[in-house]
C-alpha positions as CSV (number, residue, x, y, z in Angstrom):
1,X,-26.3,2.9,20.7
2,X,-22.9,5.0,20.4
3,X,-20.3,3.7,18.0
4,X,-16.7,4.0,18.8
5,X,-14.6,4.7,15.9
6,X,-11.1,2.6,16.3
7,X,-8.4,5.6,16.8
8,X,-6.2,3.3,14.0
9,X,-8.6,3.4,11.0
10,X,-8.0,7.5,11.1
11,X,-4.6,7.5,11.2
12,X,-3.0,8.0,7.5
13,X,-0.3,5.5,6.1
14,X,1.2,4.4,2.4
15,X,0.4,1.3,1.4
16,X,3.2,0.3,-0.5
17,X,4.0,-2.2,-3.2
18,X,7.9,-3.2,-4.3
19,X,9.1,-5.9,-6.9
20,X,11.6,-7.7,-4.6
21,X,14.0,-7.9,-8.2
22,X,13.6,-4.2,-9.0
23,X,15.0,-0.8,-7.1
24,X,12.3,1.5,-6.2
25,X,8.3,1.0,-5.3
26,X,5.0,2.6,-5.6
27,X,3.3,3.9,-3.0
28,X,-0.3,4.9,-2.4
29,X,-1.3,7.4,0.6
30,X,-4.3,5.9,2.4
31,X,-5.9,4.8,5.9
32,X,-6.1,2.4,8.0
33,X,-9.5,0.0,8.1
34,X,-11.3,-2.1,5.9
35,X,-10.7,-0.3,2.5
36,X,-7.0,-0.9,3.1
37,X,-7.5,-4.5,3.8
38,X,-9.9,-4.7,0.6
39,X,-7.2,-3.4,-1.6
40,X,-4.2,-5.8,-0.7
41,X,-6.8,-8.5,-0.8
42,X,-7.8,-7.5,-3.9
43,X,-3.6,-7.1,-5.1
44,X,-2.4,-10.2,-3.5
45,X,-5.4,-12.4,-5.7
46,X,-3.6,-11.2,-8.6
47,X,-0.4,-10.9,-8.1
48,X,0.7,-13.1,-5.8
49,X,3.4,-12.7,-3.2
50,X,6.1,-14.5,-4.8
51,X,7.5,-11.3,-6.1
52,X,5.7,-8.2,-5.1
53,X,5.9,-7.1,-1.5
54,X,3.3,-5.4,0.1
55,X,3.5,-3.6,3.0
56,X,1.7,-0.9,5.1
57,X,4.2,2.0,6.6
58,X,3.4,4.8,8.2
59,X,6.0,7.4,6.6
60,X,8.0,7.1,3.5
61,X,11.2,8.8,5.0
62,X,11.6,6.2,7.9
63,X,11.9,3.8,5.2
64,X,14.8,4.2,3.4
65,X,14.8,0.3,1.6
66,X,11.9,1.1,-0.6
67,X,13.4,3.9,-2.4
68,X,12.7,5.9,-4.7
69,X,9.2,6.2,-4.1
70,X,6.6,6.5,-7.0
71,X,3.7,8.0,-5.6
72,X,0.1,7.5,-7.0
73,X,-2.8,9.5,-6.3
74,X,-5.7,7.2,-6.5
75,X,-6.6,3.2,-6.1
76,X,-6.8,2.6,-9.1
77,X,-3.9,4.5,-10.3
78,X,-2.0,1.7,-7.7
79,X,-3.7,-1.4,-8.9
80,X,-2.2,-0.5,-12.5
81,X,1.1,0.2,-11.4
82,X,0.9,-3.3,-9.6
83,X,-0.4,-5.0,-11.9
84,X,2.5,-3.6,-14.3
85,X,5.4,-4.5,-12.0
């Protein structure tokens, strides 16, 4: 039996996270598929969505709203900036 890989979980994008009260976010590069989905999970159960907004975009530039970014390198580097917002 063949798998097909879904043409979307290859594709790289920034998760992003932005305190709706504060100027600037943080942003992690990633991909698309179940890790992603894991992680905002994962962020929503402890922070909520009252304040912090999570989104998923595919280029920081086209997004001029969220700036300045703050990038992180790693997921856990992004979970402790959320969790510090």
């Amino acid at each position: 039996m063949k798998l097909i890989k879904n043409k979307e979980s290859n594709k790289m994008c920034y998760l992003v996270a932005k305190d709706i009260n504060k100027r600037g976010c943080v942003a992690f590069k990633t991909k698309h598929g179940p890790a992603l989905v894991s992680l905002k999970k994962e962020l929503i159960a402890q922070v909520g969505l009252d304040r912090i907004q999570l989104v998923t975009i595919s280029r920081p530039s086209a997004y001029g709203e969220y700036e300045p970014y703050s990038f992180v390198k790693t997921e856990d580097e992004m979970k402790e900036a959320v969790l510090h917002m």
